[in-house]
C-alpha positions as CSV (number, residue, x, y, z in Angstrom):
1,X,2.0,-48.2,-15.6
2,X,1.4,-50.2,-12.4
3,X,-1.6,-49.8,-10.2
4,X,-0.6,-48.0,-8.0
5,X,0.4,-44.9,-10.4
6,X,-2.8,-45.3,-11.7
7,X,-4.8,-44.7,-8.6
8,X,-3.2,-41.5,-7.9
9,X,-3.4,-40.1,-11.3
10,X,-7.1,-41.1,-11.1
11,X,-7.4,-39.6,-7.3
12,X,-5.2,-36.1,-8.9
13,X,-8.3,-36.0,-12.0
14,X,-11.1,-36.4,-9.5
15,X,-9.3,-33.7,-7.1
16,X,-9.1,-31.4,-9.5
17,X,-12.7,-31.7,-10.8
18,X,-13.9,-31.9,-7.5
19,X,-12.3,-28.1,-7.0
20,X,-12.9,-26.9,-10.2
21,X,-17.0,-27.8,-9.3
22,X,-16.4,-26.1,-6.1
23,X,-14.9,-23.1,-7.5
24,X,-17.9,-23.1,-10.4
25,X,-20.2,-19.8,-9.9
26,X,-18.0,-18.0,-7.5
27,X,-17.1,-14.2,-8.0
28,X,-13.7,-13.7,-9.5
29,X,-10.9,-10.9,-8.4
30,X,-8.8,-8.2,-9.9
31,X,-6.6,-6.6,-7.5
32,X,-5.2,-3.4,-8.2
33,X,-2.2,-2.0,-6.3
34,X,-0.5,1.2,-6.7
35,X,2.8,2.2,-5.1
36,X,3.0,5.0,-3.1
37,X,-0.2,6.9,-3.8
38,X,-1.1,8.7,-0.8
39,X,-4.8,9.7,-0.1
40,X,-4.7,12.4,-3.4
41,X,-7.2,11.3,-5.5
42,X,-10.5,13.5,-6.4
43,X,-12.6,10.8,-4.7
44,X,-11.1,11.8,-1.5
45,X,-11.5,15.2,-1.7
46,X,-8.0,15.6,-0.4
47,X,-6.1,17.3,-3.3
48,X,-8.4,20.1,-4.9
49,X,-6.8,19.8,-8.1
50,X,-6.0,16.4,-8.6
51,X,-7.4,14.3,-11.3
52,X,-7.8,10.7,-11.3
53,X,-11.1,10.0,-12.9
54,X,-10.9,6.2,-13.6
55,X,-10.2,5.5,-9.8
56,X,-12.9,7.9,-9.2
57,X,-15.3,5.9,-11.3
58,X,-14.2,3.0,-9.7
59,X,-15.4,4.7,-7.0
60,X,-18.8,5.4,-7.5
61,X,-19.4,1.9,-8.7
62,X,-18.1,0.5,-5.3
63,X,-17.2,1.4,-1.7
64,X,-14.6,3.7,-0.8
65,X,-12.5,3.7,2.5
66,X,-12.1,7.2,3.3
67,X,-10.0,6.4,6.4
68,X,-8.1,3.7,5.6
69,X,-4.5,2.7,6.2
70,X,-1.4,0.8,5.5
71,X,0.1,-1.6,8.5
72,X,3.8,-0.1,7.5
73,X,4.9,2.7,5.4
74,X,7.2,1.1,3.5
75,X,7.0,-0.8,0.3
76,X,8.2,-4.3,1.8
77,X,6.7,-5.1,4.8
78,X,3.4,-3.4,4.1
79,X,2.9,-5.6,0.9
80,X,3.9,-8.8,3.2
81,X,1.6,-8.1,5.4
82,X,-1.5,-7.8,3.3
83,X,-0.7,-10.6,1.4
84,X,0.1,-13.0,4.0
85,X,-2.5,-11.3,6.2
86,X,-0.4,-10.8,9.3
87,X,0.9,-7.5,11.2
88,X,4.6,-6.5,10.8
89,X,5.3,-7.0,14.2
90,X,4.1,-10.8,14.0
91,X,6.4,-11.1,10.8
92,X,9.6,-9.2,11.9
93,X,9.7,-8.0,8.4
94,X,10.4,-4.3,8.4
95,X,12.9,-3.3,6.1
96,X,13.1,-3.5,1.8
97,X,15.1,-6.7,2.7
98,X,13.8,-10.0,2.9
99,X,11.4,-11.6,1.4
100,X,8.4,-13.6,3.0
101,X,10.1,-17.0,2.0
102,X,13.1,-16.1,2.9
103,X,11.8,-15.8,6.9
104,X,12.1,-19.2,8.3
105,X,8.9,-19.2,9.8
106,X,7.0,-18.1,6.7
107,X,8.4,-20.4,4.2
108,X,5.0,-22.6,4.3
109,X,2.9,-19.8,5.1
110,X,-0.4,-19.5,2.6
111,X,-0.3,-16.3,1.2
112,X,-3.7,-14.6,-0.5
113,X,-3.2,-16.0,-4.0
114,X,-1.9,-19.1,-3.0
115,X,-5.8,-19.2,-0.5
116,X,-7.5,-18.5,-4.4
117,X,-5.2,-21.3,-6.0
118,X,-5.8,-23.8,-3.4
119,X,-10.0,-22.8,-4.1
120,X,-9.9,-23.7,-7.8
121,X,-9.3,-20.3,-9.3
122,X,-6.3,-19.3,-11.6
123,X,-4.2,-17.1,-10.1
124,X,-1.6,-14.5,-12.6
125,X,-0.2,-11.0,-11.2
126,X,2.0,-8.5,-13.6
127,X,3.8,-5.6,-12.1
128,X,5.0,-5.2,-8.7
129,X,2.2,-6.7,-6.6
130,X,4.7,-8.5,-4.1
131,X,8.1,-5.8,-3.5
132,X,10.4,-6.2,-6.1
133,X,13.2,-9.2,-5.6
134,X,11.2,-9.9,-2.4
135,X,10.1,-13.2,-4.4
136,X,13.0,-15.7,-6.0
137,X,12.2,-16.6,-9.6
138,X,12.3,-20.1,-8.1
139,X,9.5,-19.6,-5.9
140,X,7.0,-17.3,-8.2
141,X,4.9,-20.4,-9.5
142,X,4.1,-21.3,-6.2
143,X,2.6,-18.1,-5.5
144,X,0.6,-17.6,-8.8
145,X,-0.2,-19.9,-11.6
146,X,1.4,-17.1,-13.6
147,X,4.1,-14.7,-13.4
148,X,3.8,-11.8,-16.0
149,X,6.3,-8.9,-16.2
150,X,7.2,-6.2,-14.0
151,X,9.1,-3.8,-15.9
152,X,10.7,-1.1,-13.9
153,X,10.7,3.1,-14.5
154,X,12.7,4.3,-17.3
155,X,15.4,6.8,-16.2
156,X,16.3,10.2,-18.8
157,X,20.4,9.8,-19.8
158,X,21.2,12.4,-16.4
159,X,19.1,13.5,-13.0
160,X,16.7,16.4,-14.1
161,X,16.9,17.6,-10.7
162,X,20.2,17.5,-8.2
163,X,19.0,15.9,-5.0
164,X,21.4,15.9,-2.3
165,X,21.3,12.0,-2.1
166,X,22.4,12.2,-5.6
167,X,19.9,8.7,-5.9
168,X,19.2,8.1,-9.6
169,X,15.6,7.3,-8.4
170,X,15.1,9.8,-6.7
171,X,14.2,12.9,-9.4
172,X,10.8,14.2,-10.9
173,X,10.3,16.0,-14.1
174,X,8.5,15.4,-18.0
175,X,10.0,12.0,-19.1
176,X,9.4,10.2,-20.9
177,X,7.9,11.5,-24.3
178,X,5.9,8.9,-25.8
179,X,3.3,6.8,-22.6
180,X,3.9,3.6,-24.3
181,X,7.6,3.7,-23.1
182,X,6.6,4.0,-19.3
183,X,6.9,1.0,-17.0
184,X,3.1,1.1,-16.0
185,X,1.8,1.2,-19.2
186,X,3.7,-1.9,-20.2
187,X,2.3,-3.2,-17.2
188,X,-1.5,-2.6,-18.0
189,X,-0.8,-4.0,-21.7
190,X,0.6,-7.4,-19.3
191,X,-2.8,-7.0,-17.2
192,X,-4.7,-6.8,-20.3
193,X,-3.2,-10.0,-22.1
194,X,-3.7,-11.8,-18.9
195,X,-7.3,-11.2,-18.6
196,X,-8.2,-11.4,-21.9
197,X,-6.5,-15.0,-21.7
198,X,-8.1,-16.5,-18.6
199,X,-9.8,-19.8,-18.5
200,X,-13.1,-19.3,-19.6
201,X,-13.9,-22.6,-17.1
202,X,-12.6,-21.3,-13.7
203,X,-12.7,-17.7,-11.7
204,X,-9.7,-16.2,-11.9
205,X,-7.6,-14.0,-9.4
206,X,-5.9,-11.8,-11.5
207,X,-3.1,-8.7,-9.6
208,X,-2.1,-5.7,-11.3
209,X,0.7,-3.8,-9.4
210,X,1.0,-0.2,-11.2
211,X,4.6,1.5,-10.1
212,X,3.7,5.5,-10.3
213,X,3.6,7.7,-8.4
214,X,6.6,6.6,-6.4
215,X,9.8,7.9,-7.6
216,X,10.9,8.8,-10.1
217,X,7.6,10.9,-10.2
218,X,7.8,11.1,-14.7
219,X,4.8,11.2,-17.2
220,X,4.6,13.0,-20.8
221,X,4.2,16.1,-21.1
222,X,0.3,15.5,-22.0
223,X,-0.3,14.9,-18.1
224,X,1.8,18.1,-16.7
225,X,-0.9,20.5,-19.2
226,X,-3.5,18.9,-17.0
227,X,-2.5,20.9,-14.1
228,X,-1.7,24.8,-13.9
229,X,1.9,25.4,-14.0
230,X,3.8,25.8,-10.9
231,X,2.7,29.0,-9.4
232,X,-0.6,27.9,-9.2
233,X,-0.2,24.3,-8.1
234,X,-1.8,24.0,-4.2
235,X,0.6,23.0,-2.0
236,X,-0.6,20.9,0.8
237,X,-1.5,22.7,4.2
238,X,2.1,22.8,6.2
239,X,2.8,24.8,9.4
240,X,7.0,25.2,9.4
241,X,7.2,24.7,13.2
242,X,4.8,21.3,13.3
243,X,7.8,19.7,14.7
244,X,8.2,22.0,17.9
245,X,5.7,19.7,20.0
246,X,6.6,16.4,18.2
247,X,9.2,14.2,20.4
248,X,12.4,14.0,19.0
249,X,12.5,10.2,18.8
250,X,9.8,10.7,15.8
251,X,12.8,11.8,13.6
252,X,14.3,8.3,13.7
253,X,11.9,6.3,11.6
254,X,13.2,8.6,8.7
255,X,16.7,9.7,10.4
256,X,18.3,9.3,7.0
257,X,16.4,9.2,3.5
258,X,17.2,9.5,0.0
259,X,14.0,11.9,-0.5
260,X,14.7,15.4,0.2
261,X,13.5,17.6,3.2
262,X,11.1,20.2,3.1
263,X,13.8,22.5,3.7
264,X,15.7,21.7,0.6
265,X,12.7,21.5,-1.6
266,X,12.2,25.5,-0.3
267,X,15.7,26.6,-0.8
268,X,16.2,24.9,-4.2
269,X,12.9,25.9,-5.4
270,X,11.5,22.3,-5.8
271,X,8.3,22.2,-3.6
272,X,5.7,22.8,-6.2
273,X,7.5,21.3,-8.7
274,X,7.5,18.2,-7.3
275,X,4.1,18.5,-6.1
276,X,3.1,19.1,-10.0
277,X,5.3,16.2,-11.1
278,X,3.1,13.7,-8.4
279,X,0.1,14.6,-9.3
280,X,1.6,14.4,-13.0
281,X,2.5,10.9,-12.7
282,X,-1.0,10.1,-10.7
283,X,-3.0,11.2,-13.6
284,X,-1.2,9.2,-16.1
285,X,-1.0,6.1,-13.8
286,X,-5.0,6.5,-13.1
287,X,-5.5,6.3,-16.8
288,X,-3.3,3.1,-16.8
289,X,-6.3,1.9,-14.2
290,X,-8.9,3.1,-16.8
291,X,-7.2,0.8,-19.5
292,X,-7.3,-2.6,-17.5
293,X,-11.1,-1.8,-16.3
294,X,-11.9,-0.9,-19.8
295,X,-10.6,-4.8,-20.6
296,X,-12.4,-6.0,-17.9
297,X,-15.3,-4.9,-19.4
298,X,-14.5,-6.6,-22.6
299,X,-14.4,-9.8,-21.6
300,X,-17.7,-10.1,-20.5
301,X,-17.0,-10.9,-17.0
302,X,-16.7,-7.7,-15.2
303,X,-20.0,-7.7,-13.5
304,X,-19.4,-11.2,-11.6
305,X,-15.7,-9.7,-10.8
306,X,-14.8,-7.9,-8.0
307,X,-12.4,-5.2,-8.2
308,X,-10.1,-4.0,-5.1
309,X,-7.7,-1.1,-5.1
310,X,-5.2,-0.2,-2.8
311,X,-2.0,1.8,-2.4
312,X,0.8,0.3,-0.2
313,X,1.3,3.4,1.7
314,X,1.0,7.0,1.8
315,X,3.7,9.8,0.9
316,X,4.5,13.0,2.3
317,X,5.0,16.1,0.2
318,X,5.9,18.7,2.5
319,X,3.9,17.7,5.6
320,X,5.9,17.4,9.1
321,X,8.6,19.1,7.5
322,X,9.5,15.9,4.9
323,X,8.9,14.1,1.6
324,X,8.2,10.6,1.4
325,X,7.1,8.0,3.8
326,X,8.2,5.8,6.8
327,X,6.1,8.0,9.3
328,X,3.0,7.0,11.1
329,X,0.9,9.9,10.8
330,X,-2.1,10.2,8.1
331,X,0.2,11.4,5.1
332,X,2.3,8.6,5.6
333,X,-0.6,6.0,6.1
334,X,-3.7,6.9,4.9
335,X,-4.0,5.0,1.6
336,X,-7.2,4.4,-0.7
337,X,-9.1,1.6,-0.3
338,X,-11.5,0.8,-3.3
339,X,-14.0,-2.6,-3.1
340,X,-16.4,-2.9,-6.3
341,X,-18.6,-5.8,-7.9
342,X,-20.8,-8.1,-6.4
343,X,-22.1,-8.6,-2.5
344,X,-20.8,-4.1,-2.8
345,X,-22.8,-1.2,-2.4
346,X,-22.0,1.4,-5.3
347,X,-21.5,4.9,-4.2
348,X,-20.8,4.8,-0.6
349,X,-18.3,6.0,1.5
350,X,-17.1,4.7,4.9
351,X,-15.6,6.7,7.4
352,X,-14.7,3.8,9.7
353,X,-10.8,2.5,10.5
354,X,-9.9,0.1,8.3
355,X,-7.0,-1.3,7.1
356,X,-4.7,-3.1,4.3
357,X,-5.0,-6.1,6.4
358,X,-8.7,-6.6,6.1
359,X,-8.1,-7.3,2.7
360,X,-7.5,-11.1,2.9
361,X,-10.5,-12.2,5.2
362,X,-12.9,-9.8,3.3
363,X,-12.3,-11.3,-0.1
364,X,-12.4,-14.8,1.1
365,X,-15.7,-14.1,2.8
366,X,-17.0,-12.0,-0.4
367,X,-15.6,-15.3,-2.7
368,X,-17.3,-17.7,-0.4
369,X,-13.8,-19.4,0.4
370,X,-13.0,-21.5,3.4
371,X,-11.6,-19.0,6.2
372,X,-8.1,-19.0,7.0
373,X,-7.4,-18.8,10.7
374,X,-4.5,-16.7,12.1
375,X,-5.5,-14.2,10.3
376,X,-4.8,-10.7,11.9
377,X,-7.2,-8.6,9.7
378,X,-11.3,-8.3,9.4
379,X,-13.8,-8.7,7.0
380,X,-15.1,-5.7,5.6
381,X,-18.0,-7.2,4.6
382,X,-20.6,-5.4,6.8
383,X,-19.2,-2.1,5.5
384,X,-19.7,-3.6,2.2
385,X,-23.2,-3.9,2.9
386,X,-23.6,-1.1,4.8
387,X,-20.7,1.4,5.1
388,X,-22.4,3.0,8.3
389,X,-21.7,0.0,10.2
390,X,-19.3,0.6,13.5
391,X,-16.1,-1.0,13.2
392,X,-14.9,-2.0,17.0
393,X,-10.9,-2.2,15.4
394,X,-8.7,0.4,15.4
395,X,-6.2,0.7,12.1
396,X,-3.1,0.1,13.3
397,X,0.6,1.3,11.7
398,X,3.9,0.0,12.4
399,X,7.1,1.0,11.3
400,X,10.1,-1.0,12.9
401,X,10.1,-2.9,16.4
402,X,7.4,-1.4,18.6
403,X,6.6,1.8,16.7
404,X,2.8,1.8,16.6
405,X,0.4,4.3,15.5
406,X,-3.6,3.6,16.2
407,X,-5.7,5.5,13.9
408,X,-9.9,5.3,15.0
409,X,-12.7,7.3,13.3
410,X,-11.4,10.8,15.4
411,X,-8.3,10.3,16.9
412,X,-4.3,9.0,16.3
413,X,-2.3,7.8,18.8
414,X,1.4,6.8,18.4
415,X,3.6,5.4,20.7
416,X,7.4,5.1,19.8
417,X,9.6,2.6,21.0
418,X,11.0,4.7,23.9
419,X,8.0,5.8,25.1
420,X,7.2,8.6,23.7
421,X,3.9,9.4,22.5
422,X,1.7,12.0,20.2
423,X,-2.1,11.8,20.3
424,X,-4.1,13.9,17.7
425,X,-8.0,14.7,17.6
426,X,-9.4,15.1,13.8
427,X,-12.7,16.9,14.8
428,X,-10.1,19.9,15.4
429,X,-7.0,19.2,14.1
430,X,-7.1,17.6,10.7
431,X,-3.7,18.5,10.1
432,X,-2.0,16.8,13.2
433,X,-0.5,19.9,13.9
434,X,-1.4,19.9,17.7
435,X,0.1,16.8,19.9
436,X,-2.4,16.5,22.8
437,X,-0.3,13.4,24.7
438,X,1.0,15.7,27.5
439,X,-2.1,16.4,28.2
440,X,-3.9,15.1,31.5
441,X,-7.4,16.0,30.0
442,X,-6.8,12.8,27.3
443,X,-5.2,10.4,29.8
444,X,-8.6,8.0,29.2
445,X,-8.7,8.6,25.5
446,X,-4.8,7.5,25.6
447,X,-5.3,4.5,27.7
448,X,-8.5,3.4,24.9
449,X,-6.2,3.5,22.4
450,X,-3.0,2.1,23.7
451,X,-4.9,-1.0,24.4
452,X,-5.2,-2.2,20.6
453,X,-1.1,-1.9,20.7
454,X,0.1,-5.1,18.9
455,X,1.0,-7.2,21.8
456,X,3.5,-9.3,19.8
457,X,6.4,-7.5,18.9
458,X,8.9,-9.6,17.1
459,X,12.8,-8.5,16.7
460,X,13.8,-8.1,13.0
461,X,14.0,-11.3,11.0
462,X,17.8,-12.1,10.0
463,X,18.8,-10.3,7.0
464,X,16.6,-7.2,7.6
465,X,18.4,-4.2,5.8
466,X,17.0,-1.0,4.4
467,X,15.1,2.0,6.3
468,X,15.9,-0.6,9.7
469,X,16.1,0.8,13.4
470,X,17.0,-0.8,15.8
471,X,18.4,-0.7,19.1
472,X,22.2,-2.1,19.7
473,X,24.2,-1.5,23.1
474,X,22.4,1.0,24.5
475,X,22.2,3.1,21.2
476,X,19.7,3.5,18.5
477,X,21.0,2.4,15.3
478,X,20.0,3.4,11.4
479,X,20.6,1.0,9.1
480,X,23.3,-0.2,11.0
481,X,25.2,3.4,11.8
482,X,24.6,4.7,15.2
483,X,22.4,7.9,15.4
484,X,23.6,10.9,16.4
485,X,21.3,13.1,17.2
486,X,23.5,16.3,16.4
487,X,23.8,15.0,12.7
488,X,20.1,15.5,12.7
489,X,18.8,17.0,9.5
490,X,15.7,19.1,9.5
């Protein structure tokens, strides 16, 4: 070996020790994401019947975001943005299709686990933390140390229930019998080998990425008895005409979905059935949370670790006349937001804006990291300390190219990409069923809002597919058909 190696393998040992010293003491992470929860969970007060008591304790331990929200409603680009910590509309990432490192401007961008890597920690996720495929298996170990598995749902031999997409995914119903053969389990037993496997020498960042309650919306029969059967399962609070005073552009961020309309769900008889079969499959994937804290606990490191849940985005069940997401009003958006462990007050709530975004700067400020600049997101820190603390942000939504919605402490405002607005006051209209835009009296509480509007708007990246709009000689276009606003289905 000539000299010269030697100095650099010397220089690479005294590196690493030098970060390894550095990272010595500091808190370490487990991340929790969910996919698709919306704000139903008995912490929240939202759903009188649901039952998620490990996220609840979780809860009570830490600080809860009651008003927080996703920066898209959609799996992809909301998961890109709070990992690489910027808005949607500085990524041009809106669709299910691509990936961060397949954007040419984001190949080199540090993502939040490669931040904890570059601080000395170990760094493992299992599940779908990052969208599914969004990642090449070439790139994974240069986003964690280690990439564990994310199995996906099981699926019964046929559809229990005939949707009119026909989508395999799309269904709902008790499957399958035993919990040990559902995807999330699997992937708390992955969680639970990882942490019980960590160096005992460095912190560790450790992500969890549970699948349920998106669709298919299955657990065991176990779950279902935990809820009354479907004559007395609460539907959420719907008025049939809430469209009447909603512009008609609002219908094209969901202009054509696999997920069924309210309308179908009442003529087939499916709305409180697949309200049971969510709250269901959110009970059994709360319980999958309770196993991995339960670990936690085992290892001896829990109370120097801090814990963060979140869901990527919300989901409609009725609401505004649809199921699922892509929509920037509350059901679609609000998500929980769930910080515990050290430098966080147990047991309060905050009713301040806040959003998926913050989650990057807070935890490097929590973790005593060196900040990252660019970032488009706050620390939540103060609220950490103090969940009365003012926020001066706004949380703000996007969903495709210059569709915002601005979401303060009392009011939403959205502004589509034609113009068109809805603004709705929560002091008097929890529900969003009255759009107050037209009206002169809240021209000042319009202009407030509408100047936290992203300012940056980028076009989509190349090779944006899936739930895309965009507009193409003169004509909106989904997902590359042109609309037509006839074909419209309510």
């Amino acid at each position: 070996m000539n000299t010269m190696c030697r100095i650099a393998i010397a220089f690479l040992v005294l590196a690493a020790s030098s970060l390894a010293a550095e990272a010595a003491g500091k808190p370490n992470v487990l991340m929790i994401a969910v996919d698709d929860l919306n704000n139903w969970i008995g912490c929240l007060g939202v759903h009188p019947q649901v039952k998620t008591p490990q996220i609840d304790r979780l809860a009570a331990r830490g600080t809860l975001f009651c008003n927080a929200h996703c920066q898209s409603p959609l799996c992809n680009p909301s998961r890109a943005s709070l990992l690489t910590g910027l808005r949607p509309s500085t990524t041009g990432i809106y669709g299910l299709v691509p990936g961060i490192r397949d954007v040419e401007r984001l190949k080199a961008h540090v993502t939040l686990p490669q931040h904890f890597a570059a601080a000395g920690y170990f760094t493992a996720t299992s599940g779908k933390v990052y969208h599914d495929g969004s990642i090449k298996p070439k790139d994974r170990p240069k986003e964690f140390h280690v990439w564990g598995p994310a199995p996906g749902m099981p699926l019964p031999p046929r559809k229990f229930v005939d949707t009119p997409d026909k989508m395999r995914a799309v269904d709902w119903g008790v499957f399958p019998e035993n919990d040990a053969d559902q995807a999330d389990w699997k992937i708390a037993d992955a969680c639970i080998a990882q942490l019980q496997s960590v160096p005992a020498d460095k912190p560790f960042f450790v992500c969890v990425g549970f699948r349920l309650p998106h669709v298919p919306c299955f657990a065991s029969k176990k779950w279902f008895d935990l809820y009354p059967g479907e004559d007395g399962i609460a539907l959420p609070p719907v008025q049939m005409d809430d469209r009447r005073d909603t512009p008609e552009f609002s219908w094209y961020l969901h202009w054509k979905l696999p997920e069924p309309r309210l309308s179908w769900l009442i003529r087939a008889n499916q709305w409180r059935s697949l309200v049971r079969c969510y709250l269901a499959s959110t009970t059994f994937m709360d319980s999958q949370v309770g196993r991995v804290l339960d670990a936690l606990e085992r290892t001896g490191r829990a109370r120097e670790t801090i814990v963060v849940l979140w869901s990527d985005n919300g989901w409609h069940l009725g609401e505004k006349g649809i199921t699922g997401k892509n929509t920037l009003w509350d059901p679609g958006t609000n998500v929980p937001l769930i910080f515990a462990g050290p430098g966080v007050s147990a047991g309060a709530k905050c009713t301040q804006p806040a959003e998926l975004l913050d989650i990057y700067p807070t935890l490097i400020e929590l973790c005593g990291l060196a900040p990252r600049e660019g970032l488009e997101g706050h620390s939540l820190v103060p609220q950490l300390r103090d969940a009365r603390t003012p926020r001066p942000w706004p949380a703000i939504t996007t969903h495709n190219q210059n569709n915002h919605g601005v979401r303060s402490e009392h009011w939403r405002y959205i502004r589509y990409a034609d113009g068109s607005e809805e603004l709705y006051d929560y002091r008097a209209d929890p529900h969003e069923w009255k759009n107050l835009a037209k009206d002169s009296r809240y021209a000042e509480v319009i202009r407030d809002h509408a100047r936290w509007l992203p300012k940056v708007n980028e076009a989509p990246v190349p090779g944006s597919a899936h739930r895309v709009l965009t507009r193409e000689d003169g004509r909106w276009v989904w997902e590359g058909k042109p609309i037509d606003p006839a074909e419209k289905e309510e």
